[in-house]
C-alpha positions as CSV (number, residue, x, y, z in Angstrom):
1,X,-36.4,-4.4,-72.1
2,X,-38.9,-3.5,-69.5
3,X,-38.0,-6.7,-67.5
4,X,-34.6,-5.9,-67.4
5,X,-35.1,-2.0,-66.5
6,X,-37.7,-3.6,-63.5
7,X,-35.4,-5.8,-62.2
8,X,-32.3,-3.5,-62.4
9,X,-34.3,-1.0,-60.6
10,X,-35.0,-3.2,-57.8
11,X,-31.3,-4.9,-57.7
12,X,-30.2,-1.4,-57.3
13,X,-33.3,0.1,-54.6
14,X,-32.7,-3.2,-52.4
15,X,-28.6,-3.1,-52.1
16,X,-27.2,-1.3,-49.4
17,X,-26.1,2.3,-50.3
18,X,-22.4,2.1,-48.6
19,X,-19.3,4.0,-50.2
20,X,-16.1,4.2,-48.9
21,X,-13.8,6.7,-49.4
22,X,-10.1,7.3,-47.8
23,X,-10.3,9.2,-44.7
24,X,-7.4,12.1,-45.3
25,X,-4.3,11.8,-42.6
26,X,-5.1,12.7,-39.4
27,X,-2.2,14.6,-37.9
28,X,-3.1,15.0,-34.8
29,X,-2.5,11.2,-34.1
30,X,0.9,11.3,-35.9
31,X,2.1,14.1,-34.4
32,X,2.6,11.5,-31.0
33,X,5.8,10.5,-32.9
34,X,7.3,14.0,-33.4
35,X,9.8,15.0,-30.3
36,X,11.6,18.2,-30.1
37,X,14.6,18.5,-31.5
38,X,13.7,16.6,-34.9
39,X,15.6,17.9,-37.6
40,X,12.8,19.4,-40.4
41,X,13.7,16.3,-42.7
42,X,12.5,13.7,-39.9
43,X,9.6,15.5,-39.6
44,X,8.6,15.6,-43.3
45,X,8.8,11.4,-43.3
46,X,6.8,11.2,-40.7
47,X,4.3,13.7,-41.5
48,X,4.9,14.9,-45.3
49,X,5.5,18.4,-46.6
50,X,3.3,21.0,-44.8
51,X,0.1,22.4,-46.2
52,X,2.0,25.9,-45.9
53,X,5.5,27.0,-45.1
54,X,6.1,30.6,-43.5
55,X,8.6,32.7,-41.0
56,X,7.4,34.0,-37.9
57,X,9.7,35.9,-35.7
58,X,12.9,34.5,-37.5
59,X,11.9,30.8,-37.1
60,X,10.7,29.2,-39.8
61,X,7.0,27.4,-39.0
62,X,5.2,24.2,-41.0
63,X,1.3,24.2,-41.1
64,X,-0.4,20.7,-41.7
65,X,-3.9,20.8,-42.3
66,X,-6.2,18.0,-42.5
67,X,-10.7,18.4,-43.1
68,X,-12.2,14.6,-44.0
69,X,-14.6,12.7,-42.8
70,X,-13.8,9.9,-40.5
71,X,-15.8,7.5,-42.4
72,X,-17.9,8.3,-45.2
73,X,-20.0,5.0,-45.1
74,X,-23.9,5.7,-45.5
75,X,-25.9,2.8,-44.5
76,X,-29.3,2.3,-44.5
77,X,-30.6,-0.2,-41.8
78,X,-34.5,-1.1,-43.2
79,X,-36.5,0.1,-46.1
80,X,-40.0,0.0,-47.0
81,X,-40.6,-1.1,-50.9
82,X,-43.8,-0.2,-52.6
83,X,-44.5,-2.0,-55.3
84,X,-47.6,-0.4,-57.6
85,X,-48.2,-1.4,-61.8
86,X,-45.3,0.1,-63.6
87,X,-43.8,1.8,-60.9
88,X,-41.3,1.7,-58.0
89,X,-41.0,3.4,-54.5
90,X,-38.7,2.9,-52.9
91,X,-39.1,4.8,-48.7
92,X,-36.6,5.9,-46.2
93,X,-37.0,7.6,-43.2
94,X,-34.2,10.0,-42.3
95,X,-33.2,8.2,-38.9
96,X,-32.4,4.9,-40.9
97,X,-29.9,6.8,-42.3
98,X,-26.3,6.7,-40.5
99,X,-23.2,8.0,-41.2
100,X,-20.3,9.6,-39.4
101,X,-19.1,13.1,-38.6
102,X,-16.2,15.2,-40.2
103,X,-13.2,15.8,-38.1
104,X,-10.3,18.6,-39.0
105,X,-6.8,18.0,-37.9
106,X,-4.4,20.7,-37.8
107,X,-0.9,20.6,-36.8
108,X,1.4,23.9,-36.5
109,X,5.3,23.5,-35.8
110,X,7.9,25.7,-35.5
111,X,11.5,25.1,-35.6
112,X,14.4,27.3,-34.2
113,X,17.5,28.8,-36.5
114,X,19.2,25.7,-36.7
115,X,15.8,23.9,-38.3
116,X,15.2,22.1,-35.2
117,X,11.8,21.1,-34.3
118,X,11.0,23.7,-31.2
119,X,7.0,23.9,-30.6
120,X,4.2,21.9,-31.6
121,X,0.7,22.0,-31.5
């Protein structure tokens, strides 16, 4: 039992730490194939329904909200193993550690009295 705790340990302390989850939509990049004058239907296939729905000024206005991380992968590049009797270290310095920064996309669009796409930004 000890054996296979041991060796399970180090299978697990020497594989590389990654995980990848889905980024959420980035709607900043999909709002290059909006174009004013979209009804609110073409705009909800290409983007989806909005985060929040609201009137402004009689004109009704879509807020799409996006907070992710562009990639969530954590690698580390080297480690240093320590191997004592009946024990396990296992040492990583911070600056072996990478991983990527969070972005936020937001998106606000308003459309006139006849539900066409006016303003976007």
């Amino acid at each position: 039992m000890r054996k296979i705790l041991f060796l399970l340990s180090i299978s697990i302390l020497l594989s590389s730490c990654t995980s990848s989850v889905r980024p959420e939509i980035n709607y900043r990049n999909l709002s290059s194939k909006l174009s004013i004058g979209m009804t609110q239907n073409e705009v909800i296939k290409i983007l989806g329904y909005p985060y929040k729905k609201q009137i402004e000024s009689n004109k009704e206005v879509f807020y799409y909200i996006s907070r992710g991380e562009v990639s969530t992968t954590t690698k580390i590049l080297n480690r240093t193993v320590l191997l004592v009797p009946n024990v396990l270290y296992s040492i990583v310095k911070p600056e072996q550690i990478l991983s990527e920064e969070a972005y936020s996309s937001e998106l606000t669009l308003k459309f006139d009295e006849n539900s066409k796409l006016e303003e976007f930004k």
